[in-house]
C-alpha positions as CSV (number, residue, x, y, z in Angstrom):
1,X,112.2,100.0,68.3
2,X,110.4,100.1,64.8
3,X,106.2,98.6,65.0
4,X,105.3,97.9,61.6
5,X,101.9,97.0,61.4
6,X,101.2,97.1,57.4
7,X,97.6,95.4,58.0
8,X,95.2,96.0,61.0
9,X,95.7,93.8,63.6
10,X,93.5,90.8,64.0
11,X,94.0,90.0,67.8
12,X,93.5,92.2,71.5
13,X,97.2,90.5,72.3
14,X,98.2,91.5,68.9
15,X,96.8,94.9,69.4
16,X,98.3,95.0,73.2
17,X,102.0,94.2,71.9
18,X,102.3,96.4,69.3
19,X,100.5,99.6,71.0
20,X,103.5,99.0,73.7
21,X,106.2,98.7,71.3
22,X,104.8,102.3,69.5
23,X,105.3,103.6,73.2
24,X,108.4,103.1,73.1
25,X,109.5,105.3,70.0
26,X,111.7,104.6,67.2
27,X,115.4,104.6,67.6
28,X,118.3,102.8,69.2
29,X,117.9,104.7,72.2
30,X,115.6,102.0,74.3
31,X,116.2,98.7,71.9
32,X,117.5,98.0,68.1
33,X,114.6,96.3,66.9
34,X,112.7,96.0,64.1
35,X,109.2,93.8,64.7
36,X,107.0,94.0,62.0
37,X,103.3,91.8,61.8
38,X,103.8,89.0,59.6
39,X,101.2,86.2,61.1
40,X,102.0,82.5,59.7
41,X,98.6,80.3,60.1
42,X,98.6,76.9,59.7
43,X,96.0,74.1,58.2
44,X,92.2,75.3,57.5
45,X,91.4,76.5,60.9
46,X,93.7,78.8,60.3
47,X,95.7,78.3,63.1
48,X,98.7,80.6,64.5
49,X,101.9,79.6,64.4
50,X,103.2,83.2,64.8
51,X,102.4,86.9,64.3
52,X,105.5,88.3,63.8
53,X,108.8,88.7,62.8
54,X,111.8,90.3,65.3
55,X,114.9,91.5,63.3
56,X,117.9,92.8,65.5
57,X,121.5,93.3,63.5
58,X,122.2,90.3,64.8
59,X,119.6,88.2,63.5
60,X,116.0,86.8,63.7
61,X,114.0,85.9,65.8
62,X,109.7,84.4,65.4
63,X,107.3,85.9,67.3
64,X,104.3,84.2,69.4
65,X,101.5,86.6,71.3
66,X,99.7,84.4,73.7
67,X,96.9,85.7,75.0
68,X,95.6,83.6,77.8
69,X,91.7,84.7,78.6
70,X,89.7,82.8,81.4
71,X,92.4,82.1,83.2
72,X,95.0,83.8,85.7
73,X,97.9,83.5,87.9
74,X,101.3,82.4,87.2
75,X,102.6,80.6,83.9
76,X,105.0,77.6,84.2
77,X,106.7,77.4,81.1
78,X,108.7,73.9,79.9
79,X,111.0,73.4,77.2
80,X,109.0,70.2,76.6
81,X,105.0,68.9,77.8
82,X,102.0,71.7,78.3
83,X,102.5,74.5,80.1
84,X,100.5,75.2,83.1
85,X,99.2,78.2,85.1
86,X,97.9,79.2,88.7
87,X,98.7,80.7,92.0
88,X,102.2,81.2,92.5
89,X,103.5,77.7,94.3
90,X,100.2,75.7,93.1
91,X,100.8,73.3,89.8
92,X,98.0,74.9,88.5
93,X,95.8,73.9,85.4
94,X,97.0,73.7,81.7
95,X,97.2,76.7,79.8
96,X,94.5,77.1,76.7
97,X,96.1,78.6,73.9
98,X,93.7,79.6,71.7
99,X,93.1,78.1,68.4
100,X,94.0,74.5,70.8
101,X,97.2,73.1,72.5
102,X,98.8,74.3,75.5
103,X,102.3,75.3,74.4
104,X,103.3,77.7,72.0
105,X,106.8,75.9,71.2
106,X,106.1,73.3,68.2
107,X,104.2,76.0,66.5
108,X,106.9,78.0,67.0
109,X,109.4,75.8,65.6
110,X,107.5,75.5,62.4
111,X,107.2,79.0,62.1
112,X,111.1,79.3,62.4
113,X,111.7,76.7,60.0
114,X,109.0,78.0,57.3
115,X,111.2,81.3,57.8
116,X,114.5,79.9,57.5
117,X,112.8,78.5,54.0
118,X,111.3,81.6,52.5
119,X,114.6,83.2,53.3
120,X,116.9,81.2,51.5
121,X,114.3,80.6,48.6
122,X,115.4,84.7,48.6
123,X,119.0,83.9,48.1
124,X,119.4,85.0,52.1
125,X,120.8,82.8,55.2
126,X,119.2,83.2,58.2
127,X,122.1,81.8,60.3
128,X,120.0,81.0,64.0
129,X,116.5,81.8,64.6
130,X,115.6,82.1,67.9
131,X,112.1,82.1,69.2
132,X,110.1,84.5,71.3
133,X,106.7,83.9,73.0
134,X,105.2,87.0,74.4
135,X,102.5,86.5,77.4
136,X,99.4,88.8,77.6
137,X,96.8,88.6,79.8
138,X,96.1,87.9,83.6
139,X,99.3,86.5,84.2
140,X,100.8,87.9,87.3
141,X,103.9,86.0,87.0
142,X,106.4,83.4,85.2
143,X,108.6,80.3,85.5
144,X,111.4,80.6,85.1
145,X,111.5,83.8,86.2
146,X,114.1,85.0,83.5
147,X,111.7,83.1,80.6
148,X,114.8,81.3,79.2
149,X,114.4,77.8,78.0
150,X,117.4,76.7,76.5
151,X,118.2,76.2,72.6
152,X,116.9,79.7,71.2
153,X,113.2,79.6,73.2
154,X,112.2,82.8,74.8
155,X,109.3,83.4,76.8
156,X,108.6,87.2,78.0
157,X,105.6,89.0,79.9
158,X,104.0,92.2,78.2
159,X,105.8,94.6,80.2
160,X,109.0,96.6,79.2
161,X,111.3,95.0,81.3
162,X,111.1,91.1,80.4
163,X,110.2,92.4,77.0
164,X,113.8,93.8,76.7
165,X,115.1,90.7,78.7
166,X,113.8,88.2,76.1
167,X,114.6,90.3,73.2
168,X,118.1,90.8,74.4
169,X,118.3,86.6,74.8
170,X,117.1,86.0,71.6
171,X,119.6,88.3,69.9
172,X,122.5,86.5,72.0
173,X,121.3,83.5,70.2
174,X,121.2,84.5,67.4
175,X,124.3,86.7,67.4
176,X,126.3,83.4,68.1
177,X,128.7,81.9,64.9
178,X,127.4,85.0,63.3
179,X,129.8,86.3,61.2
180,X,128.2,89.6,59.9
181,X,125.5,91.7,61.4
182,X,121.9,92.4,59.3
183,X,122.5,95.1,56.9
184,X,119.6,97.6,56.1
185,X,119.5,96.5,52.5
186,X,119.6,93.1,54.1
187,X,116.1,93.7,56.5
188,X,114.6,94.9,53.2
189,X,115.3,92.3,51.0
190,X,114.1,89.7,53.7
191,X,110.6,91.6,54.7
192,X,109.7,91.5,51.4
193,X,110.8,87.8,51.1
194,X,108.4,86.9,53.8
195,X,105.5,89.0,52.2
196,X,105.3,92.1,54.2
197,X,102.5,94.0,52.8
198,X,102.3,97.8,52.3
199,X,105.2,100.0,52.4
200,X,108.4,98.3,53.7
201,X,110.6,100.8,56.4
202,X,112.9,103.0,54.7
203,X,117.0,103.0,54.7
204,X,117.2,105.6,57.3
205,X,114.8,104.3,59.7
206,X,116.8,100.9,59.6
207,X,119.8,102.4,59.7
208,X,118.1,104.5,63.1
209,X,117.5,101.2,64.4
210,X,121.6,100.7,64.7
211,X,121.6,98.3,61.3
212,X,124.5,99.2,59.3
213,X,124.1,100.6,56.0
214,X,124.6,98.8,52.7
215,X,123.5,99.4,49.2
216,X,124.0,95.9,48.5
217,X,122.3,92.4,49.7
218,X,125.0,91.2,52.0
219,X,123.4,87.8,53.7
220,X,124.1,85.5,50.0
221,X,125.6,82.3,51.4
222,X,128.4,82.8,49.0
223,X,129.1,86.4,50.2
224,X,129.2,85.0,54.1
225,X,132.6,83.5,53.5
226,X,135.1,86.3,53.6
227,X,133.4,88.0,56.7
228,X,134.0,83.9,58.2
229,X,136.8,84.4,57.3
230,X,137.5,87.3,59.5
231,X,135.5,85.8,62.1
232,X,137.9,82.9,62.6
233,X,141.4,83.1,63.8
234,X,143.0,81.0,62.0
235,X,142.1,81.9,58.2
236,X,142.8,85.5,59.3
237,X,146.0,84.9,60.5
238,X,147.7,84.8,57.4
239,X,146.0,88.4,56.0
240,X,146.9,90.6,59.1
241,X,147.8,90.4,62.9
242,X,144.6,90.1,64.1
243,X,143.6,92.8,67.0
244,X,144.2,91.6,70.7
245,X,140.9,90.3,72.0
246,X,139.4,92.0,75.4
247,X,138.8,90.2,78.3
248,X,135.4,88.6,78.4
249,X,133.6,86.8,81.2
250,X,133.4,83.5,80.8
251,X,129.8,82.1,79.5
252,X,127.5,80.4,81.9
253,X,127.4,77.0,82.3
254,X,124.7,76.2,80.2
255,X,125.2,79.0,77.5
256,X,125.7,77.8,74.1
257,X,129.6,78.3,73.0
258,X,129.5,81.8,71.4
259,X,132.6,83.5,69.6
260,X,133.1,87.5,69.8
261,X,131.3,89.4,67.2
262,X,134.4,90.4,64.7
263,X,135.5,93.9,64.4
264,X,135.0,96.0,61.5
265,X,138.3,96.1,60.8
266,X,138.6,92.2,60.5
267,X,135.9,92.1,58.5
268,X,137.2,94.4,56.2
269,X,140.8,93.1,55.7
270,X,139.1,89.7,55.1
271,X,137.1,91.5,52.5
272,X,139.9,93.3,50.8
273,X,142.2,90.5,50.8
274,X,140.0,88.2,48.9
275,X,139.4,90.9,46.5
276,X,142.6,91.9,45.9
277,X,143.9,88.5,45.7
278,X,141.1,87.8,42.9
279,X,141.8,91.2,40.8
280,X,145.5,89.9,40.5
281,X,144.6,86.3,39.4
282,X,142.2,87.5,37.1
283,X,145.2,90.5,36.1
284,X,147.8,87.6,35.5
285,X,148.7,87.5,31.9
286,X,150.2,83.4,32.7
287,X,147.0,82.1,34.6
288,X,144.2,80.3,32.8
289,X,140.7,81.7,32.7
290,X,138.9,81.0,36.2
291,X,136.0,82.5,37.8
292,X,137.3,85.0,40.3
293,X,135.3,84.9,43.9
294,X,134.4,88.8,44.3
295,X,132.8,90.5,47.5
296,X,129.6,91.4,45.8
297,X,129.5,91.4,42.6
298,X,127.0,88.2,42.9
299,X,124.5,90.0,44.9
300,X,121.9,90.7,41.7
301,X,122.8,89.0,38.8
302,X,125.2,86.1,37.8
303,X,129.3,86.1,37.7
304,X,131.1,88.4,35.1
305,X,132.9,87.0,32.5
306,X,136.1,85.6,33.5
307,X,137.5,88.3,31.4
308,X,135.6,91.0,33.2
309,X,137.8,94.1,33.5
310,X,136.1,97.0,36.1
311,X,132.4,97.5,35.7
312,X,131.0,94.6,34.1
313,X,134.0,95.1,31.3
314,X,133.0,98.6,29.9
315,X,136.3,99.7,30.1
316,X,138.2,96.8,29.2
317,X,139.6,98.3,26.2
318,X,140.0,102.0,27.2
319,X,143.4,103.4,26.8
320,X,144.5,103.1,30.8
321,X,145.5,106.7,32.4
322,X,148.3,104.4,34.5
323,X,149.1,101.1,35.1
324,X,146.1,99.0,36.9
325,X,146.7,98.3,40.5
326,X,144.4,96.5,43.0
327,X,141.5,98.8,44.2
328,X,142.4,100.0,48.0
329,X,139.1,99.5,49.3
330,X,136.9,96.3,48.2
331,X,133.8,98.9,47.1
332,X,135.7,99.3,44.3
333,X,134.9,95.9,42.8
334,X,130.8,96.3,44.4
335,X,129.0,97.0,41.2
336,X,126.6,94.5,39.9
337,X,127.4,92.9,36.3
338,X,125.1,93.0,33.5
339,X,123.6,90.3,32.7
340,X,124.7,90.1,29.2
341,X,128.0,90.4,27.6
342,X,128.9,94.6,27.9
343,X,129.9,96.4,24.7
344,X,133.9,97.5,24.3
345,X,134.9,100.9,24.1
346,X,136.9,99.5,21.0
347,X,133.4,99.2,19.5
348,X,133.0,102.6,20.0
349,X,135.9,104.6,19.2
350,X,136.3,108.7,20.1
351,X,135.7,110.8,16.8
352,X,135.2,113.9,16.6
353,X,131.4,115.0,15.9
354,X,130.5,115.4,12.3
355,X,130.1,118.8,10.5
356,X,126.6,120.2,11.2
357,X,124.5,119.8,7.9
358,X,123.8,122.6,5.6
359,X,120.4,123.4,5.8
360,X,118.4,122.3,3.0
361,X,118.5,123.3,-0.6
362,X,118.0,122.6,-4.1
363,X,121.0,120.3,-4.7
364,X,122.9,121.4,-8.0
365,X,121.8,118.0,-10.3
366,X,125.0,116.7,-10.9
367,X,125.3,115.7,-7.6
368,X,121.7,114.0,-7.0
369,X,123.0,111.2,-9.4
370,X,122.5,107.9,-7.5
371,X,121.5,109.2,-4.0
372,X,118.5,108.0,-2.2
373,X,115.7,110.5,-0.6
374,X,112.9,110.0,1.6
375,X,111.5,112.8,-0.2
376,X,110.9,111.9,-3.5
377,X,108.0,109.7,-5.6
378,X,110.5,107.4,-6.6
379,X,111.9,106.8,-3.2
380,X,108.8,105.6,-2.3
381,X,108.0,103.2,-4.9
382,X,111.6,101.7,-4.5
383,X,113.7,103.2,-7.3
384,X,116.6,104.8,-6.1
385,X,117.9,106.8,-9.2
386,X,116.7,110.6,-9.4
387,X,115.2,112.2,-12.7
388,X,118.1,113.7,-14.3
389,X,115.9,116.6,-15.8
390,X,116.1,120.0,-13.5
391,X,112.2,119.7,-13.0
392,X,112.8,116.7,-11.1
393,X,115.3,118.6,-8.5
394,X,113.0,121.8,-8.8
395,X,109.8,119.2,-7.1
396,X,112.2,117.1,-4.8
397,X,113.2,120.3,-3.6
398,X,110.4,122.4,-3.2
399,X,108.7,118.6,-1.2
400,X,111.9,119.1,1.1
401,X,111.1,122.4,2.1
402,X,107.4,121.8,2.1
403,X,108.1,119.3,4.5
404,X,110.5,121.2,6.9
405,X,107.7,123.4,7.2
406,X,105.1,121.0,8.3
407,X,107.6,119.7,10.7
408,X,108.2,122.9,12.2
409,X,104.5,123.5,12.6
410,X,103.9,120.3,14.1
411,X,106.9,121.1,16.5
412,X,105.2,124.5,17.2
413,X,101.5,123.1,18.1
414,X,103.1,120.5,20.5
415,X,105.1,122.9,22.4
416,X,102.3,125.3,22.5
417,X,99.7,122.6,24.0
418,X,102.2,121.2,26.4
419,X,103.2,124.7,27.9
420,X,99.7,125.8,28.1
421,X,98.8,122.4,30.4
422,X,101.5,123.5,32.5
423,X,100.1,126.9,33.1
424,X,96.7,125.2,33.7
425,X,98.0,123.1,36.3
426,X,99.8,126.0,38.4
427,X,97.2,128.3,38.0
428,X,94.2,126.0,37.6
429,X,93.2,126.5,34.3
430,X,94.1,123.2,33.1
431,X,91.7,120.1,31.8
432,X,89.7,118.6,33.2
433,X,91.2,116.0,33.2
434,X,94.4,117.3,34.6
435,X,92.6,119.0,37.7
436,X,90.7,116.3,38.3
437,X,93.7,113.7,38.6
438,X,95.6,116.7,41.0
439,X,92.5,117.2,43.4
440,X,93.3,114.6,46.6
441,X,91.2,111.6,47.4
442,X,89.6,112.9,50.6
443,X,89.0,116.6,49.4
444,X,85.5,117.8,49.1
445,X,84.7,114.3,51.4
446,X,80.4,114.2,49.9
447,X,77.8,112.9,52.7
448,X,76.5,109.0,51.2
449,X,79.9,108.1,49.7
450,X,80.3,104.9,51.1
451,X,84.1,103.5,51.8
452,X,85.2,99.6,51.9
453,X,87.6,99.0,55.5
454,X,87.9,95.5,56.7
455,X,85.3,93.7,54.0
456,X,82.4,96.1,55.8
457,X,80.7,98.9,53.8
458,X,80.7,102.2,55.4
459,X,78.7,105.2,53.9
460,X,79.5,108.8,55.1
461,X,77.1,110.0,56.8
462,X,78.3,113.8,58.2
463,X,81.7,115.9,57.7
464,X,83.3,118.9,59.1
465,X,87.1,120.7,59.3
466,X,87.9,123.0,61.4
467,X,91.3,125.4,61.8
468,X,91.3,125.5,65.8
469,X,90.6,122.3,68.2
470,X,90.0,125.1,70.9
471,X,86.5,124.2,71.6
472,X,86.5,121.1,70.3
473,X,87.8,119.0,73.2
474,X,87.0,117.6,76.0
475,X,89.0,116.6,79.6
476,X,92.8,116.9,80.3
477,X,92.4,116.8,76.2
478,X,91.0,120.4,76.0
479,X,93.9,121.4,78.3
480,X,96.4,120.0,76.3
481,X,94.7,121.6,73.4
482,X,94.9,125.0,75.3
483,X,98.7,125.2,75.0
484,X,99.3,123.2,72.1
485,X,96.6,124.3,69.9
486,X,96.3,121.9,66.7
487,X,97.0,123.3,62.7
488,X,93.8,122.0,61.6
489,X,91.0,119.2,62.2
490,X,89.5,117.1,60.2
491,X,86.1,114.8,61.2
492,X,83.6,112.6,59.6
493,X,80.8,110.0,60.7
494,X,79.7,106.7,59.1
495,X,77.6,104.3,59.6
496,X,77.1,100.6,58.7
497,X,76.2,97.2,59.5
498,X,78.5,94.4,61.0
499,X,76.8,90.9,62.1
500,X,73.4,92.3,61.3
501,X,73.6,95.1,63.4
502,X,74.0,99.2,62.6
503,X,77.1,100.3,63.8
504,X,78.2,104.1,64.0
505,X,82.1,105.4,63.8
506,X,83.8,108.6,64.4
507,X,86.9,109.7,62.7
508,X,89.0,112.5,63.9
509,X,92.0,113.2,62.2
510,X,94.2,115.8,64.0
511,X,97.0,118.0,62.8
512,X,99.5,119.3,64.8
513,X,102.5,121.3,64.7
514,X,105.3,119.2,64.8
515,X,105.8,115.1,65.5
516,X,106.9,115.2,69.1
517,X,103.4,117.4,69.9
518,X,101.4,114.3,67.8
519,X,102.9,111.6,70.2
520,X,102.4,113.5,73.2
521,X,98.9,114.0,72.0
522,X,98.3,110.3,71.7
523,X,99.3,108.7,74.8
524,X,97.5,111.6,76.1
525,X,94.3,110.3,74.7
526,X,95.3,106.7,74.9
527,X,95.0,107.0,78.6
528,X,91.7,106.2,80.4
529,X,89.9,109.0,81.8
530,X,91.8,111.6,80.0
531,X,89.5,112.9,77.5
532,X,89.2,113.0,73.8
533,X,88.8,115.1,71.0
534,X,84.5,116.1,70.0
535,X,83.2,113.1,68.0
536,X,80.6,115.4,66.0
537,X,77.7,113.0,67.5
538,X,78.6,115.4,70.9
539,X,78.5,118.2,69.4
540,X,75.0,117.9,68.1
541,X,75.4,116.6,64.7
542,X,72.9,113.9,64.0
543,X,72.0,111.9,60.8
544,X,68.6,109.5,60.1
545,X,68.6,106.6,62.6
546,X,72.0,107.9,64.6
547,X,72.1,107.5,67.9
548,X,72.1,111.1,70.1
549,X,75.9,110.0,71.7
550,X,78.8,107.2,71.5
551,X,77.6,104.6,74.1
552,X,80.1,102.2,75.2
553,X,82.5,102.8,72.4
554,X,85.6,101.1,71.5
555,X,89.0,103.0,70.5
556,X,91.7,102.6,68.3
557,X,94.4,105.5,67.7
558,X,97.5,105.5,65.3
559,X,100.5,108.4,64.6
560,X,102.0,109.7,61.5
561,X,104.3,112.0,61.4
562,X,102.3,114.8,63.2
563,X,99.3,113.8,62.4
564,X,97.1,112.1,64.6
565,X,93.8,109.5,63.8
566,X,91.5,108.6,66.6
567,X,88.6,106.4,65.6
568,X,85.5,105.7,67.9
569,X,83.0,102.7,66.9
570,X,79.9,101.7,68.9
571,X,76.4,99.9,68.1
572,X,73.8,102.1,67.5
573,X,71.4,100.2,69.4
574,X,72.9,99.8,73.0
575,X,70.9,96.7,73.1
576,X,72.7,95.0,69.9
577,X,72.9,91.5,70.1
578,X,76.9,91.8,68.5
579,X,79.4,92.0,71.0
580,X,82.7,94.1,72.2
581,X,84.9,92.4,69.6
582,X,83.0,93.2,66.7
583,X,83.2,96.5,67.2
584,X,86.7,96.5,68.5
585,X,87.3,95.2,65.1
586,X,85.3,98.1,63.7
587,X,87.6,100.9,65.5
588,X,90.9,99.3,64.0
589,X,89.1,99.1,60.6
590,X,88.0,102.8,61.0
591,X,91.5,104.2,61.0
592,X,91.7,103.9,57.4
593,X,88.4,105.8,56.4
594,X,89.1,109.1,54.8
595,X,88.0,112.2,56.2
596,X,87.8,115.4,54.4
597,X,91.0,117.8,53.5
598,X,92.8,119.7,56.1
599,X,91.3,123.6,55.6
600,X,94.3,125.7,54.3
601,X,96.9,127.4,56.3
């Protein structure tokens, strides 16, 4: 399962989701998932309508977090009317959703919709969106028990199990009359249609996620019809026997009437059929001029020419090596055509390259007569015939060489200043301006440099690195820290003011010597009880107006790559009149303050 959380996350159920879904790990090996924060709000309250989008490779899905606060017990869930909640066999009261209402499902039905819109504003079809509502909270329980309500509605608690349950419903229906799985180039393409901020997950980490691989933007309405074709019997009759179906159970009752996913190998002969059978109507000397339908070759720009021969008709001229045949696989014909009409090799015949130039000299007179130089007085002023007299070739000549000489200077300087600012940059004695633009962001991190995270000012007010964490531990932390000693640590303190009130945060930023050692580090700290890594406040670094520890602090933690961030926030004053959510707010926020460099090794 992939957790993309581009921006910090606004909500604790927000917050409780995702940290569950990072526990998980990325890969195929627990769920194929990508579920990336995307929050759709509504009117000018601002109200949520959903905070995030699931992709699976077999389609979408909207996501709801519900957190229910003041109240506990067991959710009843309806399809239709408020949902309730209580002790287990008591009606119990209506839910509060927060924000107003008391069921998630019309929100959620405009979110799908405003999805569904975006999407094919993109030149994507969504096919079925289901819809997923995610329960955190006090909520020991839920009706029905499997959290299916019929027509693509969802409704899961935060725990792995009905997690996986609903996620595996909504992906059944979705996956119904779906005739080709989410590509990787596909998820890409559609993340950024619905505005996901920051950095987008790469190819590989989709494609780790079990969705297929494709250069190309396969979802275009117009590009569904050959793998429908595949997907139904009777169009792919005609192309090839089609494979002999397994066995399947038959569907419940009140399952919606879903169709076995088509091979690959359906797909593909419906692909290569429709491709083959439009090279050899566009090939056909007798058949008038029509727009051939081609797997992809819409996927970026409009049709080709009807006239189009191979890639966007650059070789529609060239002297053939054999007679054209129909590609054998349809990638052959999956190259995007220019926009505008391609130039002919005719245009551009093969000649051989023309006889290097003497090098300049005094041309003999007799042959200056009527040719034009760039060189001369006269060229300048516009008259194109040369003095006849031999002083006129001696100073046209002797400006020619003149020239060359300048222009080998000029050529000389260049390449001189441009090699020596690439010895300056690798051995440091470049500009100024050169090692200032290599130097990192964070290196040399100055006390009073004051840092903008979550619309809040923050002002450094302490720094240290260190090349051991032995020492600098505390808890089943410092253990850990005993056999997996870190590469380098990196820590900072700032202070500022939220709601009136001075707040103090702690930034640890720990390197360690491979990935697995960084997650393992992490949950370890994410537990209660468990220790932490020396904010610098313990270790008896103070600053004017800090407070001598971290009193009731709140905690935020995130993983990259083997590198590790933990971030504690707390009021200075353990009397402040703010309250637990501002400074939760202030520990998220903290994760993207700097600290300085890693020391060297």
């Amino acid at each position: 399962m992939l957790a993309l959380t581009p921006v910090p996350l606004q909500t604790a159920g927000e917050r409780a989701l995702f940290h569950e879904l990072t526990r998980w790990d990325t890969g195929a090996s627990v769920r194929a998932a990508v579920v990336a924060s995307i929050p759709l709000v509504d009117g000018p309250m601002e109200r949520r309508l959903s905070d995030a989008i699931l992709f699976v490779p077999e389609g979408v899905a909207v996501v709801r977090i519900v957190e229910v606060v003041r109240q506990s017990g067991v959710v009843t869930a309806k399809p239709e009317g408020p949902w309730t909640i209580g002790p287990e066999g008591d009606p119990g009261a209506v839910l509060q959703l927060s924000g107003g209402g008391s069921s998630p499902l019309d929100g959620l039905m405009r979110a799908g919709m405003d999805t569904a819109q975006k999407l094919r504003r993109a030149g994507l079809e969504p096919g079925r969106i289901a819809r997923l509502t995610v329960l955190a909270g006090e909520v020991t329980g839920l009706l029905p028990s499997d959290g299916d309500l019929g027509e693509g509605d969802q409704v899961a608690l935060l725990e792995p199990r009905s997690l996986l349950l609903g996620i595996a419903r909504a992906s059944r229906y979705t996956g119904v009359d779906n005739p080709r799985l989410w590509t990787t180039a596909d998820v890409r393409a559609a993340l950024e249609a619905l505005g996901l901020q920051g950095r987008g997950p790469s190819v590989e980490e989709l494609n780790g996620e079990g969705f297929p691989y494709s250069p190309y933007v396969l979802r275009r309405p117009e590009l569904l019809t050959p793998a429908a074709m595949a997907a139904s019997p009777s169009a792919a009759g005609p192309v090839a026997p089609p494979p002999t179906a397994a066995p399947t159970a038959a569907p419940a009752p009140d399952a919606p009437p879903a169709r076995e996913q088509p091979s690959s190998a359906a797909i593909a002969q419906a692909v290569a059929a429709s491709a083959a059978a439009a090279h050899a109507a566009a090939a056909a000397p007798q058949a008038a001029p029509v727009q051939a339908h081609r797997d992809t070759v819409a996927v970026d720009g409009p049709q080709a020419p009807p006239d189009d021969n191979g890639i966007g008709g650059l070789f529609a001229n060239a002297e053939p090596a054999q007679p054209p045949v129909a590609p054998a696989e349809p990638s052959m014909r999956t190259v995007t055509p220019r926009t505008t009409a391609a130039p002919r090799t005719s245009v551009f015949p093969a000649t051989p390259p023309p006889a290097a130039q003497p090098p300049a000299s005094p041309p003999p007179a007799q042959q200056d007569a009527g040719r034009f130089s760039y060189w001369t007085e006269d060229s300048q002023a516009g008259d194109v015939e040369d003095d006849e007299s031999d002083g006129g070739s001696g100073k046209r000549a002797l400006l020619m060489v003149m020239a060359g000489v300048l222009a080998v200077a000029v050529i000389g300087v260049v390449a001189w200043l441009f090699l020596k600012d690439g010895a300056g940059d690798d051995g440091g004695g470049g500009t100024a301006a050169g090692s200032a633009s290599a130097e990192p962001s964070t290196a040399g991190l100055e006390v009073g440099t004051v840092q903008d995270a979550g619309g809040v000012s923050y002002t450094v007010e302490a720094a240290k690195t260190d090349e051991t964490c032995l020492g600098h531990a505390y808890g089943d932390t410092a253990d850990f820290f005993a056999d997996n000693d870190c590469t380098g640590l990196s820590r900072a303190l700032y202070s500022g003011q939220v709601a009136g009130e001075a707040v103090v945060v702690s930034v640890s930023r720990v390197r360690l010597a491979d990935a697995a050692a960084a997650r393992a580090l992490r949950s370890l700290t994410d537990a209660n009880g468990s220790g932490n890594v020396s904010d610098l406040l313990r270790e008896g670094v103070r600053y004017t107006g800090s407070p001598a520890e971290l009193s009731d602090a709140e905690y935020a933690s995130a993983v990259s790559g083997s590198t590790v961030t933990i971030v504690e926030a707390a009021w200075v004053d353990e009397d402040a009149e703010g309250s637990s959510e501002d400074v939760d707010k202030v520990a998220d926020d903290g994760l993207a303050l700097a600290v300085p460099s890693f020391p060297a090794g």
